[in-house]
N, C-alpha and C positions, 0 to 999 in steps of 0.2 A: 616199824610199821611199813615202811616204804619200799625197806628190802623184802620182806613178806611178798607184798604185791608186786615185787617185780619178779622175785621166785615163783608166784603163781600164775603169773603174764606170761612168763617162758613155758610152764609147764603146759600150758592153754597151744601156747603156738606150738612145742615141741610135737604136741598130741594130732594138732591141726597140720602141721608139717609131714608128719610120718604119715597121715590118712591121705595125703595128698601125694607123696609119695608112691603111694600104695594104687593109686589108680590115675596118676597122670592127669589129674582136669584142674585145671588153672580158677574154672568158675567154684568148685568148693570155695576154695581161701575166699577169694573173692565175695562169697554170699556170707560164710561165717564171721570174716573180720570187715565191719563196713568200713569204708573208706573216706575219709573228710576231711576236708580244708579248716582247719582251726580258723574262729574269728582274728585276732592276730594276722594274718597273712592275707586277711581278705583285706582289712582294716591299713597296712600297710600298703597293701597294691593301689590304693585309693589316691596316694598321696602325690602329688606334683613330682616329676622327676625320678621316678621311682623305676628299677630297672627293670621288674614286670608287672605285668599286666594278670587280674583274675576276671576270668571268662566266667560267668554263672551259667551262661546258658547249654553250656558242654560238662557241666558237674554231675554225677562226680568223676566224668571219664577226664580226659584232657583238657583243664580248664585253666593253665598257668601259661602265659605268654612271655617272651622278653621283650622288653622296649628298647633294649639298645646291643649292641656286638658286647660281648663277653670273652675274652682271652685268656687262657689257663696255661701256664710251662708247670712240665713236671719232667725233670730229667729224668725216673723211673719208669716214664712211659716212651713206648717207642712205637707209634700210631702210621707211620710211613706218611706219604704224601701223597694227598686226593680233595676231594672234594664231594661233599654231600648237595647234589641238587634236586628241586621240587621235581615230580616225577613227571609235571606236566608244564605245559610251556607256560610263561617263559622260564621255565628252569631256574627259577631263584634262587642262590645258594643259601642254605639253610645253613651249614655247617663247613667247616675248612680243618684239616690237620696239617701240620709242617714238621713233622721228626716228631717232638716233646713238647711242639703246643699244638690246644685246640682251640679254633675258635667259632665260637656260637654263635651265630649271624643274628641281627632282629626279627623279631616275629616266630622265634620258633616255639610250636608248642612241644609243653611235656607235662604231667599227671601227679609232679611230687612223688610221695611216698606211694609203691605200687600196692599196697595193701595199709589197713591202719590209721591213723592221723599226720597231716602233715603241721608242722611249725614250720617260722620262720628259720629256727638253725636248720633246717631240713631240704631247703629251697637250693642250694647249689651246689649241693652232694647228689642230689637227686636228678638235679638237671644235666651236670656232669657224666652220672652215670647211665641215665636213660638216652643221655643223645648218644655214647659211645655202642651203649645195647643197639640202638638205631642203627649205627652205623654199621656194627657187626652183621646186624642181622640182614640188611641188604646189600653184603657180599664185603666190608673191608676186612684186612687182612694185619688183624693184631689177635692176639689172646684175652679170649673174657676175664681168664687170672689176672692180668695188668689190669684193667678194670675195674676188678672186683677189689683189688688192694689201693687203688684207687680212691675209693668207694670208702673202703677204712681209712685212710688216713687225711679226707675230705670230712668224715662225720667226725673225727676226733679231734681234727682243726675245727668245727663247728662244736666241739664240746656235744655233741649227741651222747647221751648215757647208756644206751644199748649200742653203741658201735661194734662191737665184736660179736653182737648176736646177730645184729642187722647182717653183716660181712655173712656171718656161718650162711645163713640163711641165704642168700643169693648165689655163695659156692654151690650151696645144694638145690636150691629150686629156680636159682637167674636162667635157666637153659629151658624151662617149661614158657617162662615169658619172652625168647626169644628167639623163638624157632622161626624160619622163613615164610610168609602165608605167600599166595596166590599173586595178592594183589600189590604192586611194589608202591612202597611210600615213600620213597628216596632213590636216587640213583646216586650210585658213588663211582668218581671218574678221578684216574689218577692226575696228578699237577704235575710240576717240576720239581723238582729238588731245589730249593729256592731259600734264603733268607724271608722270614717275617718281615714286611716295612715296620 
């Protein structure tokens, strides 16, 4: 029964994938698969000490905060050296890369799962990879492929059960959700070449 439903979930998104494809607008997906914060992740963010925060009042665009610096190394990844800051003063660093680590400064928002349901395994594959989409897309200079494999081997250490459809799918449509707009939501400024403390 379950592989049933999952053969027919892909075939829904495959159909919904290629019509999207097909005419480049980001809002289709967006209107035909709704988007939500499972009870679980809301229920968790609630708790004392907990490393983020749920926003209700930004649901269901960006409504997942962090409560504390977050630091990822991945020898796989080669990110260079910069820094992601607020676009507007005081220029809060939102984010930091040093070679093969990232790290994710407090308070940064990101949306979970960009289409879909989000879970709790869902929470730092996501944040991972939307602050790197972020950072891409306001000029740093790494490849969305590092990223995107990323991306896979973040949801498989999370035990995600579509991790390799999720991956497909962002090889194919992660560049419709990250093209550059108008209005800049990060500046990214290079550091030094420097040891993490």
């Amino acid at each position: 029964m379950y592989t049933m439903l999952v053969k027919n979930k892909m075939k829904i998104a495959l159909i919904i994938f290629a019509a999207l494809s097909l005419v480049s607008c980001r809002q289709i997906v967006d209107g035909m698969i709704p988007k939500r914060i499972m009870p679980e992740v809301v229920q968790q963010a609630s708790k004392p000490g907990n490393w983020y925060a749920y926003i209700p009042e930004c649901s269901p665009g960006f409504c997942l905060r962090t409560d504390t610096d977050l630091e990822w190394k991945d020898p796989r990844l080669q990110l260079g050296y910069w820094q992601g800051l607020h676009p507007h003063a005081p220029h809060r660093v939102l984010m930091e890369a040093r070679g093969d680590v990232l790290i994710i400064r407090r308070n940064y928002v990101w949306d979970g799962c960009t289409v879909g349901d989000t879970y709790l395994r869902d929470l730092l594959p996501t944040l991972r990879h939307d602050a790197l989409y972020h950072a891409l897309k306001e000029g740093a200079q790494f490849s969305r492929r590092q990223v995107d494999l990323a991306f896979l081997r973040d949801q498989r250490q999370s035990q995600v059960g579509m991790a390799w459809f999720n991956y497909l799918c962002v090889r194919l449509f992660g560049g419709l959700y990250n093209r550059p707009h108008e209005q800049k939501t990060m500046l990214v400024r290079p550091i030094k070449n420097e040891k993490t403390p």
